[in-house]
C-alpha positions in Angstrom: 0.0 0.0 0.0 2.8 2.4 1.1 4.2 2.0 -2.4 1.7 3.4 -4.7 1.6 6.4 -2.0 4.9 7.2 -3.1 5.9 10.1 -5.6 7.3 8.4 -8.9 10.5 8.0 -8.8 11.1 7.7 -12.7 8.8 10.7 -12.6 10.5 12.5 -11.1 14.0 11.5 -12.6 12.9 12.3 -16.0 11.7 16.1 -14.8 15.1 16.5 -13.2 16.1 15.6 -16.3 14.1 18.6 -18.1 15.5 20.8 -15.6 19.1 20.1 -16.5 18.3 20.4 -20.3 17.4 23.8 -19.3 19.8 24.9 -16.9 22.8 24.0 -18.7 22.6 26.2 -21.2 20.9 29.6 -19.4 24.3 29.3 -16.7 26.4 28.6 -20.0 25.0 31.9 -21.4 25.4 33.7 -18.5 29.1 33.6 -18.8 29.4 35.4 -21.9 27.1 38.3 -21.2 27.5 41.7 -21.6 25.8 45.3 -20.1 23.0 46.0 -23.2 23.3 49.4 -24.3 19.8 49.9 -23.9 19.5 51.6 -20.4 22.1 49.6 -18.3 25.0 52.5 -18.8 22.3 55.5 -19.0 21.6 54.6 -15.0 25.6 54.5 -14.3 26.5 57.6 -16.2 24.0 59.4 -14.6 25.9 58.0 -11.1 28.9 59.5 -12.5 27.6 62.9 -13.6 25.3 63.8 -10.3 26.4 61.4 -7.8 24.4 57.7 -6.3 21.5 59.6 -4.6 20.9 62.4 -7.3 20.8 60.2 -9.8 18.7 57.9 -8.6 16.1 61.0 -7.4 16.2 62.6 -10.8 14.8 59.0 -12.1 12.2 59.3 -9.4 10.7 62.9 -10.3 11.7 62.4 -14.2 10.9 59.1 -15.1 9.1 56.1 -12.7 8.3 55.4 -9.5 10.0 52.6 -9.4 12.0 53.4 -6.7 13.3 49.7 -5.6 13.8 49.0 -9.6 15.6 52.5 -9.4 18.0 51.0 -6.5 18.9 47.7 -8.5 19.5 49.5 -11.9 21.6 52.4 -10.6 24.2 49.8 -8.5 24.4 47.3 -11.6 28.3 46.5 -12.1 29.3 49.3 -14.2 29.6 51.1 -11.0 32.8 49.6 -10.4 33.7 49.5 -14.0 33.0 45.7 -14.4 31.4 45.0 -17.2 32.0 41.2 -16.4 29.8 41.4 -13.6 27.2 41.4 -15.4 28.1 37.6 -16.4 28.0 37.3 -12.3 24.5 38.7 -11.8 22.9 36.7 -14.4 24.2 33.6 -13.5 23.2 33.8 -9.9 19.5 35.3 -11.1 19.2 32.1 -13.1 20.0 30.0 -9.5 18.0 32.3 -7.3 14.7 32.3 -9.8 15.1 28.0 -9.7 15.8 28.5 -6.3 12.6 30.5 -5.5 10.5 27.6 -7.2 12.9 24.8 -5.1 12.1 26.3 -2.1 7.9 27.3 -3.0 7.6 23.2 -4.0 9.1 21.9 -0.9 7.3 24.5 1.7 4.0 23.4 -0.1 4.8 19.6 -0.6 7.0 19.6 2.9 7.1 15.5 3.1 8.4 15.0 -0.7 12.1 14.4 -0.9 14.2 17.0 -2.6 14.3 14.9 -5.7 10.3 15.0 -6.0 10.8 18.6 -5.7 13.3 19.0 -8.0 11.2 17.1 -10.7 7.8 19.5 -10.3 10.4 23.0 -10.8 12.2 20.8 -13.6 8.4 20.2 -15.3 7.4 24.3 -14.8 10.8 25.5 -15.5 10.7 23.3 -18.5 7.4 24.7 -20.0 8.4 28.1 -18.9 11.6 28.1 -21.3 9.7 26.6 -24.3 7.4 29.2 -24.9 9.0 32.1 -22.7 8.6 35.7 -25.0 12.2 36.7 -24.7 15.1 34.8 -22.8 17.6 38.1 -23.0 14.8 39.9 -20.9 14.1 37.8 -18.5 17.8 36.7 -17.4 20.4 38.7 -19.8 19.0 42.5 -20.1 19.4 43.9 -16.7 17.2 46.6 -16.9 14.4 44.5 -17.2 15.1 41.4 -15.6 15.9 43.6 -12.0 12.0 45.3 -12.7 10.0 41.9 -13.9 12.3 38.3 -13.2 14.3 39.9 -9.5 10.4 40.6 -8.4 8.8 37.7 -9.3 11.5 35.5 -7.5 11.3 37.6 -4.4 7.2 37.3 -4.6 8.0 33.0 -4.2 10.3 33.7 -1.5 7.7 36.2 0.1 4.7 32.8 0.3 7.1 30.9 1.0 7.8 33.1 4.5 4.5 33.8 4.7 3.2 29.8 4.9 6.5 29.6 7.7 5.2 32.4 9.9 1.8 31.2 10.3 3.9 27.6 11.6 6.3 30.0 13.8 5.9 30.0 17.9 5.6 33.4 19.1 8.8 34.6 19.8 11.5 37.0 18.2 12.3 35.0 15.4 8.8 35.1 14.3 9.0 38.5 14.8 11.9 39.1 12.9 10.1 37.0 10.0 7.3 39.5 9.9 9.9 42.1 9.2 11.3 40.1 6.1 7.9 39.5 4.6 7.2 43.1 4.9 10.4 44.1 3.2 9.9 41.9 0.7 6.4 43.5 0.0 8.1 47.1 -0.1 10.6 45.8 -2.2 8.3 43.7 -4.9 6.2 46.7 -4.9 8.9 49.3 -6.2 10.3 47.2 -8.7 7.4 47.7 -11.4 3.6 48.6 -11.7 3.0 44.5 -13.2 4.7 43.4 -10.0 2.8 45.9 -7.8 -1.1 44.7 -9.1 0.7 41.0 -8.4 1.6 42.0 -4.6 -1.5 44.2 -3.9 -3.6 41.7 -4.9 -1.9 38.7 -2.8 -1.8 40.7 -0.3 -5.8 42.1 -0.1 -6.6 39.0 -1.6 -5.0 37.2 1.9 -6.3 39.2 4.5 -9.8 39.3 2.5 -10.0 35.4 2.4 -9.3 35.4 5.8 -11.4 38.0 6.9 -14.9 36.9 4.6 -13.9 33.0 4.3 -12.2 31.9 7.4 -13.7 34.8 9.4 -10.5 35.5 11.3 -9.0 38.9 11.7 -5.2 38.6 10.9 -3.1 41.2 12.1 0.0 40.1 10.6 -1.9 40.1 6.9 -3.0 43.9 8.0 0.6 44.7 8.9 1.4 43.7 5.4 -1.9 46.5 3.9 -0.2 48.8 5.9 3.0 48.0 4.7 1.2 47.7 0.6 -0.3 51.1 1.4 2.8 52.8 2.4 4.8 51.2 -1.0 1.8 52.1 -3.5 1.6 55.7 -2.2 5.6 55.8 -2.6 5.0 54.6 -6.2 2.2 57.0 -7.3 3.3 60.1 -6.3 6.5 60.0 -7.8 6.2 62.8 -10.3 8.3 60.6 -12.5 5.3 58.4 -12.7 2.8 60.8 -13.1 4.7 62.5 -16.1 5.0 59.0 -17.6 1.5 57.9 -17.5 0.0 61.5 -19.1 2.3 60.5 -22.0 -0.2 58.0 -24.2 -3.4 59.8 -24.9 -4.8 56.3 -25.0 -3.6 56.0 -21.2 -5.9 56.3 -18.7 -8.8 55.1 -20.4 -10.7 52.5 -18.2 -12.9 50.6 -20.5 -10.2 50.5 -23.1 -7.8 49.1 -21.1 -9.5 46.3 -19.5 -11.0 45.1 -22.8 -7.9 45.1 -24.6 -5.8 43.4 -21.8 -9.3 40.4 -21.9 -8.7 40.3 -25.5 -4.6 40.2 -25.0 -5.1 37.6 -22.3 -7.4 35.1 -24.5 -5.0 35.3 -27.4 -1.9 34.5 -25.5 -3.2 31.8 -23.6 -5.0 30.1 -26.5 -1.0 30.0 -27.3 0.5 28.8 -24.8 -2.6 25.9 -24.4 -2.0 25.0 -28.3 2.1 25.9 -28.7 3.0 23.6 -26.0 3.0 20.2 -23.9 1.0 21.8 -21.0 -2.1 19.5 -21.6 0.4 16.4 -21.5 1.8 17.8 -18.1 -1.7 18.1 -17.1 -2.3 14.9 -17.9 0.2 13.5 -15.6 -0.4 16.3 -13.3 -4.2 15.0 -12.7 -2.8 11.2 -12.2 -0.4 12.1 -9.5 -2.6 14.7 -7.3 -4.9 11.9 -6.1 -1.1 10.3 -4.8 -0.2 13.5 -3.4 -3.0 14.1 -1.2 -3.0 11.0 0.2 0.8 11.1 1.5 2.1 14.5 1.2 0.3 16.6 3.7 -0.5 19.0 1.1 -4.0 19.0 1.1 -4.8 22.4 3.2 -3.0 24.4 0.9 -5.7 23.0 -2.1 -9.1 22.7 0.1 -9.9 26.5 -0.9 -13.0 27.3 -2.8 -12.7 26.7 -6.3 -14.3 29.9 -7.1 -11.8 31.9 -5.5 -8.8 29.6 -6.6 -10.4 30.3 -10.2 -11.3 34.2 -9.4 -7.2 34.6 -8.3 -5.9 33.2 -10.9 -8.2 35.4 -13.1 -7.2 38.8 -11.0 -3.1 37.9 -11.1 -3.2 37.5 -14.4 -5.4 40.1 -15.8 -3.8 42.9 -13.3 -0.5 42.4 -15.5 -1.6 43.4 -18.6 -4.1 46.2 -17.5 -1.4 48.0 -16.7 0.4 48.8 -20.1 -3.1 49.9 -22.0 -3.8 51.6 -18.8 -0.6 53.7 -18.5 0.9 54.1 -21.5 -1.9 52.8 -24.3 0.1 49.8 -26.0 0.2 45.9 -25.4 2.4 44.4 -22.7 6.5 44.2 -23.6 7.9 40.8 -23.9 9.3 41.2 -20.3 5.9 41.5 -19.3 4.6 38.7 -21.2 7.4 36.7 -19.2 5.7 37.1 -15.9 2.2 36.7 -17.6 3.2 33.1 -19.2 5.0 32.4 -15.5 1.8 32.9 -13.5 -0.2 31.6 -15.9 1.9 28.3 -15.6 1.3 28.4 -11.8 -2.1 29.6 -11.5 -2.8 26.6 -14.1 -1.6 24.2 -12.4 -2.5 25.2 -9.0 -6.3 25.4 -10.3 -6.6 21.9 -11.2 -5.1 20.5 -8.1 -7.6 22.7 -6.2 -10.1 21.2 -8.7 -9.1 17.4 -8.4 -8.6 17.7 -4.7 -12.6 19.0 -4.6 -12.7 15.8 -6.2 -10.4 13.3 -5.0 -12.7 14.4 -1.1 -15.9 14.1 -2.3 -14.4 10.5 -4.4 -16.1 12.3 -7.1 -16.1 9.8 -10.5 -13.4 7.9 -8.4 -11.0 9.8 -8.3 -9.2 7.8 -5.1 -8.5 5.7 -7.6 -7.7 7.2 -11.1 -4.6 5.6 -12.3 -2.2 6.4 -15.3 -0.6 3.0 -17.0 3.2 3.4 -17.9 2.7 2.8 -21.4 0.7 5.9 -21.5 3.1 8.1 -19.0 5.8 6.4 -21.8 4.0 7.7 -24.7 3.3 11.5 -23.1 7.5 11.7 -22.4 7.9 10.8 -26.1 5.8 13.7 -26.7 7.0 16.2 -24.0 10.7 15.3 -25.6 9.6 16.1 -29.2 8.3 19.4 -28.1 11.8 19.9 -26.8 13.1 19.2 -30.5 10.7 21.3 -32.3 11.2 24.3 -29.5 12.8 27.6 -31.2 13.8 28.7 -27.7 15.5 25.6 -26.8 17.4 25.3 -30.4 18.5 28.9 -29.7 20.1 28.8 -26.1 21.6 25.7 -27.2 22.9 27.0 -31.0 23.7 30.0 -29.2 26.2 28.6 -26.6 27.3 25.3 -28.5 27.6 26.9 -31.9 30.4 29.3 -30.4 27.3 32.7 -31.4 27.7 33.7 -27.7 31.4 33.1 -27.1 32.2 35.2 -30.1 30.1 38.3 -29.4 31.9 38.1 -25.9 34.8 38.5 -27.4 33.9 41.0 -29.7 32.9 43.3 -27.0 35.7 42.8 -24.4 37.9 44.0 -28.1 35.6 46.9 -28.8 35.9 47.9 -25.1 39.7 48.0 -25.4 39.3 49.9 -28.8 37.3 52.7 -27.0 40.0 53.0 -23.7 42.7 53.6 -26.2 40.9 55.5 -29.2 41.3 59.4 -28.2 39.0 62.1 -28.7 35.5 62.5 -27.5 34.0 60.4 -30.2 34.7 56.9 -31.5 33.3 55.2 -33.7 32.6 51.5 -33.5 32.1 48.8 -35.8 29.0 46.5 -36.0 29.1 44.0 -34.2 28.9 40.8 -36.2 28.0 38.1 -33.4 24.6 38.7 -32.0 22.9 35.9 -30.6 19.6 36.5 -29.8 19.3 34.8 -26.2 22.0 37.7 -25.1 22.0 40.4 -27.7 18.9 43.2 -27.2 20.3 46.0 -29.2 24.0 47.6 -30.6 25.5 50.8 -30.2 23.6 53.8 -32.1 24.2 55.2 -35.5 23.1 58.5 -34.0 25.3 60.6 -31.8 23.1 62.8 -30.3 21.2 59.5 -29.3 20.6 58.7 -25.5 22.5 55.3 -25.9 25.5 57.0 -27.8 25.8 59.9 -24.9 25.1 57.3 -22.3 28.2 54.9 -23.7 29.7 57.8 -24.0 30.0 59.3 -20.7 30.5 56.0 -19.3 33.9 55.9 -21.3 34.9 59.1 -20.2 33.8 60.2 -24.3 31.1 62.5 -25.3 29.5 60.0 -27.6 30.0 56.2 -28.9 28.5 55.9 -32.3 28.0 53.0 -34.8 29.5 53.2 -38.1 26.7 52.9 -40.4 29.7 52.2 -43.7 32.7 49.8 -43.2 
């Protein structure tokens, strides 16, 4: 009996295995990258010319009130004129994003062995990478990954301290813990306005399920309003926001914006439905959950309401996109549509285990007892692995680390840095560069002098302007 409670081994092996086909070659890539001349040395050379604090306040009244994104962007490497640190930062967001799943599987299925755990991130990060918008964004570009992929991971760690203080004796260290999940609010908060909508509605949606479902008034979920309150009110009065938003005349427009983003929301996920193995992950998904509730001590964190599992996932997901037709008028950025495909992964799945477990209690069409043969389980790998083949992500982190694309634009900046140290004058031209793999490269150096990217290479040389030579 005690052995068909257990998690699958071979299961789980061949999700480990997923995850390692993915990991490889996102660490691999990380060692070759490179700040993007698209915003990363605008924040520095703004350090340089008005000093850390005044540059970061002059992106706070001119720009976004993204003050915690404002933090991250203006201490990126080039502060201490290391370009290769970027490599460094990239390598370890790539660890602390798996980490952030690692550690959300194992606080929510606590009696699973670290390999079972393992196997569920390998299976999400897995899907996540076959149909993600843009890689460079999400782990490479640091601009955006410090404002939409830093946020996200820090919203895992934040559940994950949130389900350990509610387990916490009363005491200091509890305490203490309180603390760290309100920074972490204050801190997901500033990064972007997506992440913000994310975090306010966790956060309201908590204290409101407690307060209407469970009919409990928490204190430590209205420590974290307070704390919610405090971070959006930091964020909207920044008169960088305010000049930012009055910029679309689309912006602004309620009934717009929310039919767009229900119209954006339908299209992408009749994509990522159709594009992609998740209905074979489901499959095997919906065969293991009776398993798991039986022997995991799981089942609390799936007896909610299906309504409101359904009405969250909904609300996270729909509060991502409102956002870009509500500010500025236009459809979510790639970066964006990162997070949006990531929740949607984890909303998904979470919804049908709150779904089978409404099920698998009330033995509804026997569910105690569904059951998955191997031959079928051996047929849906075969198909999860050809979806691997046919992937155009996968084919380019792989071409672009194995087929020498990424070590060769590595080197062709480290040579066009040296060019610019020892060309004098206050402009310099540079050449094309040739290698430009797309999992790294976002955009090159401007034709333009007078161009923000030009100045902003420009002053972070010690040079007026870098430019792109647009003959040989």
């Amino acid at each position: 009996m005690l052995k068909t409670l257990q998690k699958p081994f071979f299961q789980d092996l061949f999700n480990v295995g997923l995850l390692v086909m993915v990991l490889i070659p996102l660490l691999a890539l990380a060692c070759y990258n490179h700040p993007s001349p698209v915003d990363d040395y605008c924040y520095i050379d703004t350090v340089f010319k008005y000093g850390y604090f005044e540059a970061m306040n002059f992106y706070y009244t001119g720009w976004t009130g993204r003050y915690f994104g404002i933090l991250l962007n203006h201490s990126n490497p080039l502060i201490l004129k290391w370009p290769g640190g970027f490599k460094l930062l990239s390598f370890l967001l790539v660890l602390g994003f798996t980490g952030s799943l690692y550690a959300l599987a194992k606080e929510v299925f606590f009696k699973w062995s670290r390999l079972g755990a393992l196997g569920l991130v390998g299976g999400l990060l897995f899907l996540f990478i076959l149909k993600i918008a843009s890689i460079a964004e999400a782990f490479y570009w640091m601009a955006a990954f410090v404002t939409y992929t830093v946020p996200n991971t820090l919203t895992f760690y934040w559940i994950v301290v949130m389900m350990r203080w509610y387990q916490l004796p009363n005491g200091m260290f509890k305490n203490l813990t309180a603390v760290l999940a309100g920074f972490l609010v204050f801190a997901v908060i500033g990064c972007s306005e997506t992440n913000l909508t994310i975090m306010v509605l966790l956060v309201a949606g908590w204290w409101g399920y407690q307060l209407v479902i469970n009919r409990k008034w928490d204190w430590f979920a209205f420590f974290l309003i307070g704390i919610a309150a405090f971070s959006c009110y930091m964020f909207f009065t920044s008169p960088g926001n305010i000049l930012r938003m009055s910029g679309n005349p689309e912006g602004r427009n309620i009934p717009f914006s929310a039919l767009q983003s229900i119209k954006q929301l339908a299209r992408l996920s009749i994509a990522w439905i159709t594009r992609t193995p998740l209905l074979v992950f489901t499959i095997l998904w919906i065969a293991l959950l009776p398993k798991i509730f039986l022997n995991s001590g799981a089942s609390r964190y799936f007896s909610i309401p299906l309504w409101v599992a359904v009405l969250a996932y909904f609300g996270i997901l729909f509060v991502q996109i409102f956002p870009s037709y509500y500010g500025i008028g236009i459809e979510p950025a790639p970066r964006v549509v990162n997070s949006i495909y990531l929740y949607f992964l984890i909303g998904w799945f979470y919804t049908i285990a709150v779904l089978v477990h409404y099920f698998h209690k009330n033995d509804f069409l026997g569910a105690t007892k569904w059951y998955l043969p191997p031959s079928i389980k051996g047929v849906l790998a075969v198909l999860i692995l050809v979806s691997a083949l046919f992937s155009y992500n996968l084919r380019m982190v792989y071409g672009d680390w194995l087929r020498g694309r990424a070590a060769a634009y590595d080197l062709e900046l480290k040579q066009r840095y040296e060019y610019i140290e020892k060309t004098p004058g206050d402009r310099v031209y540079v050449e094309p560069l040739k290698a430009r793999p797309q999992s790294l490269f976002l955009e090159d150096a401007n034709a333009n002098p007078q161009h923000l990217w030009s100045r902003c290479m420009g002053g972070y040389f010690g040079k007026k302007e870098i430019v792109l030579k647009t003959n040989p």
